[in-house]
N, CA, C and O atoms as a GROMACS GRO file, in nm:
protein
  352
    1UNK      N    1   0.085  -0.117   0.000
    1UNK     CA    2   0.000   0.000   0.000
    1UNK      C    3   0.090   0.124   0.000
    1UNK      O    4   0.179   0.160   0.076
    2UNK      N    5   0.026   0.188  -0.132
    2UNK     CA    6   0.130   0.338  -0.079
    2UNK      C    7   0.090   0.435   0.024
    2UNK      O    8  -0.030   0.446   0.047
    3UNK      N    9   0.188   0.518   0.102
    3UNK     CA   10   0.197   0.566   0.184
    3UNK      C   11   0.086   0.714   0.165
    3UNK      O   12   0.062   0.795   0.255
    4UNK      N   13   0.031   0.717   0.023
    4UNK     CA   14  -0.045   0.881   0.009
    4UNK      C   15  -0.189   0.784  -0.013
    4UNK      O   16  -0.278   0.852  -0.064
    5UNK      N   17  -0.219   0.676   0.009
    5UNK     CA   18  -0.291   0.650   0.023
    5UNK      C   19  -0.384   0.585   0.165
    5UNK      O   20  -0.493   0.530   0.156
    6UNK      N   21  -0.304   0.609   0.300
    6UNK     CA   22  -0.320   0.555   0.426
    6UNK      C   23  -0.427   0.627   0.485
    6UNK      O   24  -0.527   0.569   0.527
    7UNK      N   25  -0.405   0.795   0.494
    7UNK     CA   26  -0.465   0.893   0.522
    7UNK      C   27  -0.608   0.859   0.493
    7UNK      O   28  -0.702   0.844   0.571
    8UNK      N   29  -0.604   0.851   0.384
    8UNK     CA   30  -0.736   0.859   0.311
    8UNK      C   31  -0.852   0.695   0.350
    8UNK      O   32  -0.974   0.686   0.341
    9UNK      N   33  -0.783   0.624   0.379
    9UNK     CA   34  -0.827   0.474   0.426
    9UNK      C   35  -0.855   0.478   0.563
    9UNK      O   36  -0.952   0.408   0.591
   10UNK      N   37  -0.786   0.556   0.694
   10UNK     CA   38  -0.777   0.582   0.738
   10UNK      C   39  -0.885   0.664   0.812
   10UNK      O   40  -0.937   0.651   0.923
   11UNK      N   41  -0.902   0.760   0.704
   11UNK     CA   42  -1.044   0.837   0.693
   11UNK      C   43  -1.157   0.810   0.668
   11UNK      O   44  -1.247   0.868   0.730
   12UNK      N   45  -1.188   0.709   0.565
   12UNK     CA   46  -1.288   0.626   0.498
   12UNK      C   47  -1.315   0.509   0.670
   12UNK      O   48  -1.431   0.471   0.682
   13UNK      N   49  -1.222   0.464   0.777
   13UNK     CA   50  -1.236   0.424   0.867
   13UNK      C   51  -1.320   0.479   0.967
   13UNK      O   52  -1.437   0.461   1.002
   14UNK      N   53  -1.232   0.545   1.001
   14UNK     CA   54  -1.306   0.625   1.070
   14UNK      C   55  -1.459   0.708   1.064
   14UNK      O   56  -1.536   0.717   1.160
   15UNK      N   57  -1.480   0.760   0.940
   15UNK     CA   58  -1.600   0.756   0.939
   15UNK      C   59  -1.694   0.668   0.909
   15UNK      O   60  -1.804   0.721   0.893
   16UNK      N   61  -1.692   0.566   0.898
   16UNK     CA   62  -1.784   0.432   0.883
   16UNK      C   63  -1.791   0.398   1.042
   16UNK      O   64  -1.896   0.372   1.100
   17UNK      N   65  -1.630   0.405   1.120
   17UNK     CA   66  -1.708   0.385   1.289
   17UNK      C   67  -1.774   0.451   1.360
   17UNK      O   68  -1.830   0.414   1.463
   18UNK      N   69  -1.774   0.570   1.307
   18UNK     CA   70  -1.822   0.679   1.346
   18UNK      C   71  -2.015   0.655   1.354
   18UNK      O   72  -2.103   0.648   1.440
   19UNK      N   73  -2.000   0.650   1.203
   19UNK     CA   74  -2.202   0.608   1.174
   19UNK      C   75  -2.255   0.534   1.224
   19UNK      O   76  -2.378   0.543   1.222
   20UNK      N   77  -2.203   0.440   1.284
   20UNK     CA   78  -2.216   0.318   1.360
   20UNK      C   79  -2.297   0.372   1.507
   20UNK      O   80  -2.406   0.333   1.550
   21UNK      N   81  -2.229   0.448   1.552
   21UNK     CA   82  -2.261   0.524   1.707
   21UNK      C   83  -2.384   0.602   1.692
   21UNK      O   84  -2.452   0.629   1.791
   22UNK      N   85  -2.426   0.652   1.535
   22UNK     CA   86  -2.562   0.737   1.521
   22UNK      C   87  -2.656   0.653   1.515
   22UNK      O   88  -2.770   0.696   1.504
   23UNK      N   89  -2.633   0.520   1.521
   23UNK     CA   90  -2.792   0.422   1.455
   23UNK      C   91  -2.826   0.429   1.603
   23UNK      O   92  -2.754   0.468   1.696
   24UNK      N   93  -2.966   0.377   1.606
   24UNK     CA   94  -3.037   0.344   1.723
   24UNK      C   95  -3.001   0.221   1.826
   24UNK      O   96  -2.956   0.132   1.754
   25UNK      N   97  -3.002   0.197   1.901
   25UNK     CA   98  -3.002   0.075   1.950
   25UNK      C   99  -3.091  -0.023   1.961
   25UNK      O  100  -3.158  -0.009   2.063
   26UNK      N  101  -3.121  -0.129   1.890
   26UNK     CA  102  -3.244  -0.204   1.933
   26UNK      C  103  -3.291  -0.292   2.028
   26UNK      O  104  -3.238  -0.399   2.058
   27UNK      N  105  -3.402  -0.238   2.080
   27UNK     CA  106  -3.427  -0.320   2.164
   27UNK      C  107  -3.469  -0.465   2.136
   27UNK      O  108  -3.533  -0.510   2.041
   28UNK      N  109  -3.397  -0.549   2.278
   28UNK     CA  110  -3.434  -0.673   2.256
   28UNK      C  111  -3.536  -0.750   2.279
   28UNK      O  112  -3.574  -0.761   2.395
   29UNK      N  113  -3.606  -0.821   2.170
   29UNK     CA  114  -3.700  -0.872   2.156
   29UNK      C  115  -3.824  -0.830   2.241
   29UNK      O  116  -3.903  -0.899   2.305
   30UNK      N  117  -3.816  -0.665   2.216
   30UNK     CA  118  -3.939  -0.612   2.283
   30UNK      C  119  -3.974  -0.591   2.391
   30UNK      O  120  -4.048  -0.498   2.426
   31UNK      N  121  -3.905  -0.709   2.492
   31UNK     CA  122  -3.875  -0.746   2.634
   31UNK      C  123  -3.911  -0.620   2.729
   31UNK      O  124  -3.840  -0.525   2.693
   32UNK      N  125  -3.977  -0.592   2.814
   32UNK     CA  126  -3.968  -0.507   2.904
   32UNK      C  127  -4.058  -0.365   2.801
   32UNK      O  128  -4.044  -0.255   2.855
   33UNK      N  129  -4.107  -0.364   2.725
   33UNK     CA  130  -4.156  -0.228   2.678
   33UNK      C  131  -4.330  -0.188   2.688
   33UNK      O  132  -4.391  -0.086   2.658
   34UNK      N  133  -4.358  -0.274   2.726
   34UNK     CA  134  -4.514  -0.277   2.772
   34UNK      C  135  -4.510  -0.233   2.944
   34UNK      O  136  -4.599  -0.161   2.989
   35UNK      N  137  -4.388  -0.289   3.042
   35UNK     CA  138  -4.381  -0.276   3.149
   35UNK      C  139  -4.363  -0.133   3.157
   35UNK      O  140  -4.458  -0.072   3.207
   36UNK      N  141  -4.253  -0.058   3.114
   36UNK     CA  142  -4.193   0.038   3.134
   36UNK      C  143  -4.313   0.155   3.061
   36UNK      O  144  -4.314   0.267   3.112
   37UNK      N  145  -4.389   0.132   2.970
   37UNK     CA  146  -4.452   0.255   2.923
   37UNK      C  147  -4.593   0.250   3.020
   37UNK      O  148  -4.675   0.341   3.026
   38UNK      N  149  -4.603   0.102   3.107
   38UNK     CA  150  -4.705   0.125   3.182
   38UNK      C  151  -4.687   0.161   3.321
   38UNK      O  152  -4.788   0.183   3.388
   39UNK      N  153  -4.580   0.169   3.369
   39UNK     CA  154  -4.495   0.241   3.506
   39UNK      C  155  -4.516   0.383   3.519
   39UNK      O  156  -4.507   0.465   3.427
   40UNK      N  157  -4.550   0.410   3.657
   40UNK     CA  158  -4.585   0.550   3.700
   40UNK      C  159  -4.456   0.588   3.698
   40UNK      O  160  -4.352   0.522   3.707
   41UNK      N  161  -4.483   0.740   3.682
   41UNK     CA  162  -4.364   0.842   3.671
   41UNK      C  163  -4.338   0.868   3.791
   41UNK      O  164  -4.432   0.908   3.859
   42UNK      N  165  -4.147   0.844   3.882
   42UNK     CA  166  -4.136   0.857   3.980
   42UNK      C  167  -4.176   0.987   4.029
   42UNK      O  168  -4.194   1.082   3.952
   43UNK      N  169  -4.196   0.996   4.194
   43UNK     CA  170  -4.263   1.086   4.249
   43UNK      C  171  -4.131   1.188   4.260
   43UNK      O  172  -4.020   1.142   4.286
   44UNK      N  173  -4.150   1.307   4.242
   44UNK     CA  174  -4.037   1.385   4.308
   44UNK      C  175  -4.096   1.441   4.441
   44UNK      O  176  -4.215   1.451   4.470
   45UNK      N  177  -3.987   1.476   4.516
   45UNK     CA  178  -4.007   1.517   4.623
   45UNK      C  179  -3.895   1.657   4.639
   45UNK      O  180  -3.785   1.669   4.584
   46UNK      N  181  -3.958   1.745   4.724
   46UNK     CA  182  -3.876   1.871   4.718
   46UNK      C  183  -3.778   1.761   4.851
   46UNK      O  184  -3.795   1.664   4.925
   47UNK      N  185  -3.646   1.884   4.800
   47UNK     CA  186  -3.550   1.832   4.956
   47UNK      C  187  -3.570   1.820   5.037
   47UNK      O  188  -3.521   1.721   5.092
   48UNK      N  189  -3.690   1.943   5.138
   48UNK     CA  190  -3.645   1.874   5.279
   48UNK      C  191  -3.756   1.787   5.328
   48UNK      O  192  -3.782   1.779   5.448
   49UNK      N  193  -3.834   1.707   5.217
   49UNK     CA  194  -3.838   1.592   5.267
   49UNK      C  195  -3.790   1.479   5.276
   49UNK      O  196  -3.826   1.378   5.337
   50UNK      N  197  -3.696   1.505   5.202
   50UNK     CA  198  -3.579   1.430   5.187
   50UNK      C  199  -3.482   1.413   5.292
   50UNK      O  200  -3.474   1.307   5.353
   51UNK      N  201  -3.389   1.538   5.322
   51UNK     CA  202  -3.366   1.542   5.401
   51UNK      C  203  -3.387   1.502   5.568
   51UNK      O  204  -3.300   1.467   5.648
   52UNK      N  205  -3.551   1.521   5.591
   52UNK     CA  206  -3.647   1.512   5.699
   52UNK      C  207  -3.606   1.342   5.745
   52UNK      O  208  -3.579   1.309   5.860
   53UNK      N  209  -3.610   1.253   5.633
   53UNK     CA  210  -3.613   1.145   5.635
   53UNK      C  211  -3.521   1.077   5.617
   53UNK      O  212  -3.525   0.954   5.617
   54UNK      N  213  -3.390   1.167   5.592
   54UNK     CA  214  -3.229   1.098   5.629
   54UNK      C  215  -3.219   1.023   5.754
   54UNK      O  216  -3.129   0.941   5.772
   55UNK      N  217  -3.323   1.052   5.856
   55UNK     CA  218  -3.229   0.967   5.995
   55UNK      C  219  -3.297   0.856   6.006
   55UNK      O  220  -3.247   0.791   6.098
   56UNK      N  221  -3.426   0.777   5.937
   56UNK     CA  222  -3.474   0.729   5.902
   56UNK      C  223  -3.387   0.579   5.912
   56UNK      O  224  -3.372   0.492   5.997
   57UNK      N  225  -3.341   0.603   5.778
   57UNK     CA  226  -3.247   0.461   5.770
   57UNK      C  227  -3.082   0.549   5.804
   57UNK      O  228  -3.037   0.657   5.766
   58UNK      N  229  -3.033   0.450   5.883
   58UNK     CA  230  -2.920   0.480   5.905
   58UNK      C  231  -2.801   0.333   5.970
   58UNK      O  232  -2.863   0.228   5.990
   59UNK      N  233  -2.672   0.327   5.995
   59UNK     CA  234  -2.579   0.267   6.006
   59UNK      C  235  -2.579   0.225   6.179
   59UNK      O  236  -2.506   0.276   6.264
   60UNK      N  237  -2.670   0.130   6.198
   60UNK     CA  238  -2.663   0.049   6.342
   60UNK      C  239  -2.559  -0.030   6.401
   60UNK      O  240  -2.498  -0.074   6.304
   61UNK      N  241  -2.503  -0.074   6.508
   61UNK     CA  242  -2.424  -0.123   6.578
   61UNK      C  243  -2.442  -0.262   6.483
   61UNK      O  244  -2.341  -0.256   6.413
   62UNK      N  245  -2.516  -0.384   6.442
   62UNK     CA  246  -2.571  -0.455   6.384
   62UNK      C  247  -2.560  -0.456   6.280
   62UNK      O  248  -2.541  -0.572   6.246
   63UNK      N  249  -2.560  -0.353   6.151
   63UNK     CA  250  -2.528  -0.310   6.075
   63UNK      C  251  -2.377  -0.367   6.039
   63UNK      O  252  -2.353  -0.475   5.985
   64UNK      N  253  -2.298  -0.285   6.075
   64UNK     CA  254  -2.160  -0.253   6.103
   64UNK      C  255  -2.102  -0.376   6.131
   64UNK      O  256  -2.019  -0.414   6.048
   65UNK      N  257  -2.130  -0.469   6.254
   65UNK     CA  258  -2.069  -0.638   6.275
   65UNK      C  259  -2.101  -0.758   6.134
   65UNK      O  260  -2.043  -0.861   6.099
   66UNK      N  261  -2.231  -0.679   6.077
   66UNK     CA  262  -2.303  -0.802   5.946
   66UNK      C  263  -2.182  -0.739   5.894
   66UNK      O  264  -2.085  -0.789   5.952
   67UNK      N  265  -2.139  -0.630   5.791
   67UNK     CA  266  -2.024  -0.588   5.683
   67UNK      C  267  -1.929  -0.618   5.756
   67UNK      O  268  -1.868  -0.702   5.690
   68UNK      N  269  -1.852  -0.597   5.893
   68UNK     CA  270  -1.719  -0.628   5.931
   68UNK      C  271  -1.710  -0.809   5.900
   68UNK      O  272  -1.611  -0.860   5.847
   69UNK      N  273  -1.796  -0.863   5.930
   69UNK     CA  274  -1.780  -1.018   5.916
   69UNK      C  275  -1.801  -1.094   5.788
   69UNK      O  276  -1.770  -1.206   5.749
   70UNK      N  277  -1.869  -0.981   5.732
   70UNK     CA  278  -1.853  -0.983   5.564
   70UNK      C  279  -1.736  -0.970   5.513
   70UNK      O  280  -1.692  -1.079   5.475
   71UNK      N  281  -1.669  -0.884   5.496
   71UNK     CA  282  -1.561  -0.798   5.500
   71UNK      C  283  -1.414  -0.907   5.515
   71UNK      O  284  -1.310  -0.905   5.450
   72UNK      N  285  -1.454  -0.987   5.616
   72UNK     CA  286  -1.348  -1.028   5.673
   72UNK      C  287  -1.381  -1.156   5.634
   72UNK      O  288  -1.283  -1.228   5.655
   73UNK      N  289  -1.512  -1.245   5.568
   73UNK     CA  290  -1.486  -1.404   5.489
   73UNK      C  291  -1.477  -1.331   5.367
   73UNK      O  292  -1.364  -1.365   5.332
   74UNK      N  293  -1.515  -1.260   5.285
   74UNK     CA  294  -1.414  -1.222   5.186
   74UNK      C  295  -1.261  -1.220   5.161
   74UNK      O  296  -1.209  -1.237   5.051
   75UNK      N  297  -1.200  -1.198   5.273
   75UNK     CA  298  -1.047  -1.197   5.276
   75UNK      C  299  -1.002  -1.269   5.313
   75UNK      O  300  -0.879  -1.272   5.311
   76UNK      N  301  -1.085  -1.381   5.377
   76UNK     CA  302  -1.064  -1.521   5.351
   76UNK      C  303  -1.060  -1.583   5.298
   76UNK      O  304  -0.975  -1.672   5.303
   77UNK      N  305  -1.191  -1.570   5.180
   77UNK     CA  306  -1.179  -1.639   5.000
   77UNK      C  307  -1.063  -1.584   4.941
   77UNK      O  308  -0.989  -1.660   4.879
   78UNK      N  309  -1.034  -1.459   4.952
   78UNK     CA  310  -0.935  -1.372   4.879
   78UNK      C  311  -0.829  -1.462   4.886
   78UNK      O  312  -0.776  -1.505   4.783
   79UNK      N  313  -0.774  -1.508   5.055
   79UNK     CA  314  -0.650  -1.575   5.088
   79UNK      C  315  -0.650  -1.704   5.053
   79UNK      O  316  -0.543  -1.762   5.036
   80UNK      N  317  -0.745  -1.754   5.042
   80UNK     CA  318  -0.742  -1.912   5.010
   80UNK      C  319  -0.759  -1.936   4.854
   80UNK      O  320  -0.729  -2.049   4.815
   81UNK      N  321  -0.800  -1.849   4.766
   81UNK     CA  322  -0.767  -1.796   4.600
   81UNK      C  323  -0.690  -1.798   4.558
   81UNK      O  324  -0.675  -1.836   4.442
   82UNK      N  325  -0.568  -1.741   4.656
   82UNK     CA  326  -0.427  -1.684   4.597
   82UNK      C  327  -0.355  -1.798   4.630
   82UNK      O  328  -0.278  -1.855   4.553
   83UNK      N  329  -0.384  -1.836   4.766
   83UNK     CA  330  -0.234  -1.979   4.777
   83UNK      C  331  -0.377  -2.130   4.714
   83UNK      O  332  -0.414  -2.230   4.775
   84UNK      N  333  -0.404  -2.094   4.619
   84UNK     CA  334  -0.447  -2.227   4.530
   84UNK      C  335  -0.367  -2.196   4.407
   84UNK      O  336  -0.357  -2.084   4.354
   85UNK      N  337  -0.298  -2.332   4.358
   85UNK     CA  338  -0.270  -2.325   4.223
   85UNK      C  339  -0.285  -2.365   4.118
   85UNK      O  340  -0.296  -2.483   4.083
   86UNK      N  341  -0.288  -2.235   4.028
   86UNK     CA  342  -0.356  -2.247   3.920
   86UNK      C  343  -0.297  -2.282   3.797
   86UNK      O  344  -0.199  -2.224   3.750
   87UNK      N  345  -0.376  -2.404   3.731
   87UNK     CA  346  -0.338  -2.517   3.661
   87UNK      C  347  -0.224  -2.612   3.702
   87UNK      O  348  -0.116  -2.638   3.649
   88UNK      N  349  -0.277  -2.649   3.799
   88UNK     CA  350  -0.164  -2.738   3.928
   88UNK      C  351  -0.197  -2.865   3.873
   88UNK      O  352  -0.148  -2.967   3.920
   0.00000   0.00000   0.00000
């Protein structure tokens, strides 16, 4: 290939990947489009009821021991992952 012709191939590339990104996406097999156009429109709420209702749910003593003990058989799988060997 000559070299005054790369640019130009190059270009012809790029814009063909380019058009690609303008098509639509189709949806699959329709799946889910009867649900979603029959779903209420979420409620908004001004902030401070939002706010009002931050203390609501919050981070309990109970909480905190379930993720630490989570936390910690994870890094147990982690450790027993690493000293297994792989394709032994």
């Amino acid at each position: 290939m000559r070299p005054a012709r790369r640019p130009a191939i190059l270009l012809c590339l790029a814009m063909t990947s380019g058009l690609g990104g303008c098509a639509p996406f189709p949806l699959q097999d329709g799946a889910g489009v009867e649900v979603a156009e029959a779903a209420p429109w979420p409620e908004l709420l001004p902030m401070d009821r939002l706010l009002a209702r931050q203390d609501e749910v919050g981070i309990t003593d109970e909480t905190t021991a379930g993720l630490l003990a989570r936390a910690a058989a994870l890094r147990a799988r982690a450790a027993r992952l690493r000293a297994r060997q792989v394709g032994g």
